[in-house]
C-alpha positions as CSV (number, residue, x, y, z in Angstrom):
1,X,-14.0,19.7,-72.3
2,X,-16.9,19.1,-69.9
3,X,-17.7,19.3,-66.3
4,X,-14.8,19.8,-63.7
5,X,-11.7,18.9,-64.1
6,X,-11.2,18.0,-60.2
7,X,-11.8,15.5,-58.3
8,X,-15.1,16.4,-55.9
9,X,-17.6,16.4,-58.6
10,X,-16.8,12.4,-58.7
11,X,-16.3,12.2,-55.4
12,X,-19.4,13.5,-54.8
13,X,-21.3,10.9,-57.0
14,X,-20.0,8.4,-54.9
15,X,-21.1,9.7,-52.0
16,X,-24.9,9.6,-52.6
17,X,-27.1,7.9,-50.1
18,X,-28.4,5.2,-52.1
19,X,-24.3,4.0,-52.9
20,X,-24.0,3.7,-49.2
21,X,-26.7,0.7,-48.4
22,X,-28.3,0.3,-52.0
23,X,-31.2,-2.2,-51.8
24,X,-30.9,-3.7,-55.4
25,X,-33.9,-6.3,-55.1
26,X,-35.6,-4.9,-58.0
27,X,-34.2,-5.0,-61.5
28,X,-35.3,-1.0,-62.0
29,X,-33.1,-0.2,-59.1
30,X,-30.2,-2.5,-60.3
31,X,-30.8,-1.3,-63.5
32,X,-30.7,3.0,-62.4
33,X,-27.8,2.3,-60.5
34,X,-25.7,0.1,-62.8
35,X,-26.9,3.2,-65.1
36,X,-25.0,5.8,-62.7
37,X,-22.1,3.8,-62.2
38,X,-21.4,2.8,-66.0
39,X,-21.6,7.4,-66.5
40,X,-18.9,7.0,-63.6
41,X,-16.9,4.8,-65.4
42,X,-16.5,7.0,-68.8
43,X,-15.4,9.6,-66.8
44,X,-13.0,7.7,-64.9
45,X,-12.0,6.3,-68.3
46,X,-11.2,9.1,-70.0
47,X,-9.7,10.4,-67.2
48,X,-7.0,7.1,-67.6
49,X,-6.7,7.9,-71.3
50,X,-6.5,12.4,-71.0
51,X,-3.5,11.2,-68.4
52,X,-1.5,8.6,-70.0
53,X,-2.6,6.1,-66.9
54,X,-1.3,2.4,-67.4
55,X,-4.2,0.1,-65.4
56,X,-4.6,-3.6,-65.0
57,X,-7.4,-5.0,-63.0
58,X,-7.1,-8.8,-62.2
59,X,-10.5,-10.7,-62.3
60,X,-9.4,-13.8,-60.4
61,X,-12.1,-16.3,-58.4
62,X,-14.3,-19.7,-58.4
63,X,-16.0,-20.9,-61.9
64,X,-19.0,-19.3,-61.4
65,X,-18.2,-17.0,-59.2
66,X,-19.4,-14.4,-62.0
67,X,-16.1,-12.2,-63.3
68,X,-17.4,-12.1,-67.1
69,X,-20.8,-11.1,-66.3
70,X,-18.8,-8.2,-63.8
71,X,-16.1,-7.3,-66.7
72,X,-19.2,-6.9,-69.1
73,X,-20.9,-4.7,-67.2
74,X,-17.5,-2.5,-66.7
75,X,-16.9,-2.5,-70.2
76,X,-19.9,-2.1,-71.8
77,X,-19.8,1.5,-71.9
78,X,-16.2,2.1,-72.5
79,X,-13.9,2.5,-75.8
80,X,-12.9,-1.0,-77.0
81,X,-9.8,0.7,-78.4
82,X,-8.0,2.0,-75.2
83,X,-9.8,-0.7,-72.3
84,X,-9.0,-4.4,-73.1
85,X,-10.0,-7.7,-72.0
86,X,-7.8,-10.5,-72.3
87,X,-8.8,-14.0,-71.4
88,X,-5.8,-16.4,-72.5
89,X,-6.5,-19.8,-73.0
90,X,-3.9,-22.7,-72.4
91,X,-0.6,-22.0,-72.9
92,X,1.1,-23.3,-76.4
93,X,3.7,-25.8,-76.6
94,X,6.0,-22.8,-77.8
95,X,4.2,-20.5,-74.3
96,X,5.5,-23.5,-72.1
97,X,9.1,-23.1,-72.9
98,X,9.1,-19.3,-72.5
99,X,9.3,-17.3,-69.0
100,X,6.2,-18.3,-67.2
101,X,4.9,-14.2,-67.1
102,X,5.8,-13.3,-71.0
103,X,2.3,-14.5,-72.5
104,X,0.9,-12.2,-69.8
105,X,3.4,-9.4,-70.2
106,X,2.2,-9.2,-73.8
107,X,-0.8,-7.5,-73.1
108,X,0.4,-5.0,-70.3
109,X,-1.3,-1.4,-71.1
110,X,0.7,1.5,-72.7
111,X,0.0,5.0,-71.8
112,X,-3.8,5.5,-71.6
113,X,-4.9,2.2,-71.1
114,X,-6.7,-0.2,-69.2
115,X,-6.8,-3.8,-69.4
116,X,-8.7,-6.7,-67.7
117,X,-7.5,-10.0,-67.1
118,X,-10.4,-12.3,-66.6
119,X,-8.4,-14.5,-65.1
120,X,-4.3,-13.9,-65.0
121,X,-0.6,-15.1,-64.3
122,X,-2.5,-16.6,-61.1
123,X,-4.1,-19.8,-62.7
124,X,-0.4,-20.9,-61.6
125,X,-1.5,-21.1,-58.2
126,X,-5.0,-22.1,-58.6
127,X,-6.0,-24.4,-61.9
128,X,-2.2,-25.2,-62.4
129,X,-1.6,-26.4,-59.0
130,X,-4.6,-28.1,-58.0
131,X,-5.0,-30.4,-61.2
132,X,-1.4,-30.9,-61.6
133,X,-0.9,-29.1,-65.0
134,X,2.5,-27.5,-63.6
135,X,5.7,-29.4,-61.5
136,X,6.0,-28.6,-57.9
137,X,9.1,-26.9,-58.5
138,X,7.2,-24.5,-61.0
139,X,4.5,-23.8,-58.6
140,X,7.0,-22.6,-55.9
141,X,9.3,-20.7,-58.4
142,X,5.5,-18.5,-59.4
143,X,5.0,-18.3,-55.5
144,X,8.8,-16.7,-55.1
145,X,8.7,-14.7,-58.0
146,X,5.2,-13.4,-58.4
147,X,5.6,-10.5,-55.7
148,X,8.3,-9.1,-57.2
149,X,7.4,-9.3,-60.3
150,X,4.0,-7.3,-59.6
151,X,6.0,-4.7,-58.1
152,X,8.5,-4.3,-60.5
153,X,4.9,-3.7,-62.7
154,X,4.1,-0.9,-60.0
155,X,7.6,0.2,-60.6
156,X,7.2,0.8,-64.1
157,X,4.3,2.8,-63.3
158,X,1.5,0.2,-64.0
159,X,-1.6,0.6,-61.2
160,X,-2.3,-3.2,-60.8
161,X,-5.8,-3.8,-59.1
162,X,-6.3,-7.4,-58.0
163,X,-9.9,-8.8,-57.4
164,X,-11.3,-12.3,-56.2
165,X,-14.6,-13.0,-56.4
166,X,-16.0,-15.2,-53.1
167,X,-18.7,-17.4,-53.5
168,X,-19.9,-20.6,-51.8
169,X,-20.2,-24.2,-52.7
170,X,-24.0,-23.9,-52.8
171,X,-24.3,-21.0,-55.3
172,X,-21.9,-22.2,-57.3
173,X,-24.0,-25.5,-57.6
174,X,-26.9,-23.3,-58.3
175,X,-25.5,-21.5,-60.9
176,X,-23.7,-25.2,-62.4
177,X,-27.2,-26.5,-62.7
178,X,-28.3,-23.5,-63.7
179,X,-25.9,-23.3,-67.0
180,X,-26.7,-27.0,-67.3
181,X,-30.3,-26.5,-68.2
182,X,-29.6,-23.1,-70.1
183,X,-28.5,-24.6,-73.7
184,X,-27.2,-20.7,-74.3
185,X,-25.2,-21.4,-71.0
186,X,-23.5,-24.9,-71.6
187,X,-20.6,-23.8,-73.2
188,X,-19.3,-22.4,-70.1
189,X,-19.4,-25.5,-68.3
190,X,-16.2,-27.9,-69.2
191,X,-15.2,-31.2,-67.3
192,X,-12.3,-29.2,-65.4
193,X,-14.9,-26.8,-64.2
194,X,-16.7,-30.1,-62.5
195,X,-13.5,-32.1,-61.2
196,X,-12.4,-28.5,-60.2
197,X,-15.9,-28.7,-58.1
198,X,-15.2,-32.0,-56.9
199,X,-11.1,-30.5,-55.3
200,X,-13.2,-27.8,-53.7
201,X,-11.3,-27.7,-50.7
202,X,-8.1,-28.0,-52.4
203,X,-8.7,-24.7,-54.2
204,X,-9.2,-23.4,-50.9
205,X,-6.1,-24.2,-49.7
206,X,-4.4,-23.0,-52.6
207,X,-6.4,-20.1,-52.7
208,X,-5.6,-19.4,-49.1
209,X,-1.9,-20.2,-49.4
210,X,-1.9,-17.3,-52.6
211,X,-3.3,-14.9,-50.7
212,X,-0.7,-15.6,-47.9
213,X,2.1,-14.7,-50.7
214,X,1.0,-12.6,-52.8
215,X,-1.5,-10.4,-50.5
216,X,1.2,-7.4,-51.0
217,X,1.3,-3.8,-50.0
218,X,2.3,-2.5,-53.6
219,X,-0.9,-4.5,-55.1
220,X,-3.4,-6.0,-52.2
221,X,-6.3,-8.5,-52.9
222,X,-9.5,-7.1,-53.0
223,X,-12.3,-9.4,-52.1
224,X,-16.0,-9.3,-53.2
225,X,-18.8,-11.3,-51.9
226,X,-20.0,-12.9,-55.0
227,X,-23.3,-14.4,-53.3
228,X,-25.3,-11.8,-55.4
229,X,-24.4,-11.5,-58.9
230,X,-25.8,-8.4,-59.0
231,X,-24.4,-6.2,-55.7
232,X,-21.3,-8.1,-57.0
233,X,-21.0,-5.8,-60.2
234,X,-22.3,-2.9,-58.5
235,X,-19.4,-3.3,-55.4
236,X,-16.4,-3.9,-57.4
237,X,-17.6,-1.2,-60.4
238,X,-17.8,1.2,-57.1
239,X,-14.5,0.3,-56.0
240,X,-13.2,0.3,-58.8
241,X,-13.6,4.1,-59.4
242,X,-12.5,4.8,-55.7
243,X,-9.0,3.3,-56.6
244,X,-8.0,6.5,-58.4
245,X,-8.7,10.0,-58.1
246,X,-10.7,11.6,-61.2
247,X,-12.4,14.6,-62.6
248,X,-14.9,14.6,-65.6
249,X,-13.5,15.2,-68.7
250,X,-16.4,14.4,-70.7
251,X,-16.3,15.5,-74.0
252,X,-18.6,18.3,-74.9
253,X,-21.7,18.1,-77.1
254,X,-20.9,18.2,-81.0
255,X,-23.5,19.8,-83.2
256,X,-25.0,18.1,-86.3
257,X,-23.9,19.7,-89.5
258,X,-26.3,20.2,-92.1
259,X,-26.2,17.0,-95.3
260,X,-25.5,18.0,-98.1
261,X,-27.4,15.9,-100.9
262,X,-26.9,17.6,-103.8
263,X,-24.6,15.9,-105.8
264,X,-26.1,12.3,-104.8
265,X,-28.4,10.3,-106.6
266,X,-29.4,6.6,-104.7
267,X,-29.1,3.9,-107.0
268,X,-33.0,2.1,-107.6
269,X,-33.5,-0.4,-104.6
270,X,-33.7,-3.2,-107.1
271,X,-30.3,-3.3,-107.7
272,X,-29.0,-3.9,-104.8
273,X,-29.2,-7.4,-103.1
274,X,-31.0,-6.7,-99.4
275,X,-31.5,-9.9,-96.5
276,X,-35.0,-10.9,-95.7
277,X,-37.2,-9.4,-93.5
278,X,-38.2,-11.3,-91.2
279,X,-38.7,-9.1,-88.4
280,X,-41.1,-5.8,-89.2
């Protein structure tokens, strides 16, 4: 293995002066530093996977606020086959009748992963609520249960991170209009995401009344101002690595053997079937 198997060496990348007050106005800088981080996060990957870690990070917020844009960027680099993202779409008639957590539970990490809900258990409280898609008994039964339910995940030995991304009425209408003229974009946009708009202030309320209740010691609520798409990423890929202690164990450099073309011969070009090329 490479590097140190300690902590300071990532520690230490942290701690550089740029990370402390980053200006990321241009997209070189942005770019450089998303660069460093993304390094950060293999190590701190393999570092989950070398010790049988079990991580969940909760992507939770506004539409719009940008989650998939920040769980892109945090998974770009990584091993699809031991980091996860699951985005669940509405329950099935068969999901309704179950135990409100089991469609969730379904996805929790085994030894050596890490998965990320872009958005979780907690559209209860938000979506569910505020457009009446659950009973009022359900919605209090999520609020009693949901503590205990993430700490009996800490329990277990899971490390649940919980994030919710901030952002205000006016950016998210920017970025509405925004996806509105994009054609590549308009899929995002759905007519819940607008009446959703329209109950602003009810979200707010349910958000706050969430946080009240499930802002626990075992698994807090991180916040990150999502003003800035980009300081966004940055922030929450920074905290993320601060949220457990790592060392790099980077795998060393492999060496190219030699081919051995011997006993090959290609078949003629001709008789194979090959797509256009449109692009030289």
């Amino acid at each position: 293995m490479g590097g140190n198997n300690g902590h300071a060496g990532t520690q230490d990348a942290l701690r550089t002066p740029e990370a402390k007050s980053l200006r990321v106005g241009k997209d070189c800088q942005y770019d450089h530093e998303l660069r460093r981080l993304q390094i950060e996060l293999v190590k701190f990957h393999e570092w989950i996977r070398h010790r049988g870690l079990k991580v969940v990070v909760l992507f939770e917020g506004r539409d719009a606020a940008g989650k998939g844009g920040a769980i892109k960027r945090i998974t770009q680099e990584l091993n699809p086959r031991i980091c996860r993202v699951v985005a669940l779409g509405a329950p099935t008639e068969r999901e309704k009748t179950q135990w409100y957590f089991q469609r969730y539970a379904a996805h929790l990490p085994a030894a050596g992963e890490m998965v990320l809900f872009d958005r979780s258990w907690y559209n209860r409280a938000g979506v569910e609520r505020v457009m009446g898609f659950c009973t009022e008994s359900e919605y209090q039964e999520f609020m009693h249960s949901c503590p205990e339910f993430e700490r009996m995940l800490v329990r277990s030995g899971i490390i649940l991170i919980k994030y919710w991304f901030s952002v205000s009425d006016e950016e998210q209408e920017r970025r509405f209009q925004d996806r509105m003229r994009d054609p590549t974009k308009r899929w995002k946009l759905s007519p819940i995401d607008l009446e959703s708009r329209r109950r602003w202030a009810e979200y707010s309320r349910a958000k706050d009344e969430m946080f009240a209740v499930t802002d626990i010691k075992q698994a807090p609520w991180y916040v990150v101002n999502a003003e800035n798409k980009k300081c966004a990423r940055l922030n929450v890929i920074r905290h993320l690595l601060s949220t457990i202690p790592y060392g790099d164990l980077t795998p060393e450099k492999l060496k190219l053997p030699a081919l051995d073309k011997t006993k090959y011969v290609r078949p003629p070009f001709h008789e194979q079937s090959f797509i256009p090329e449109i692009y030289k």
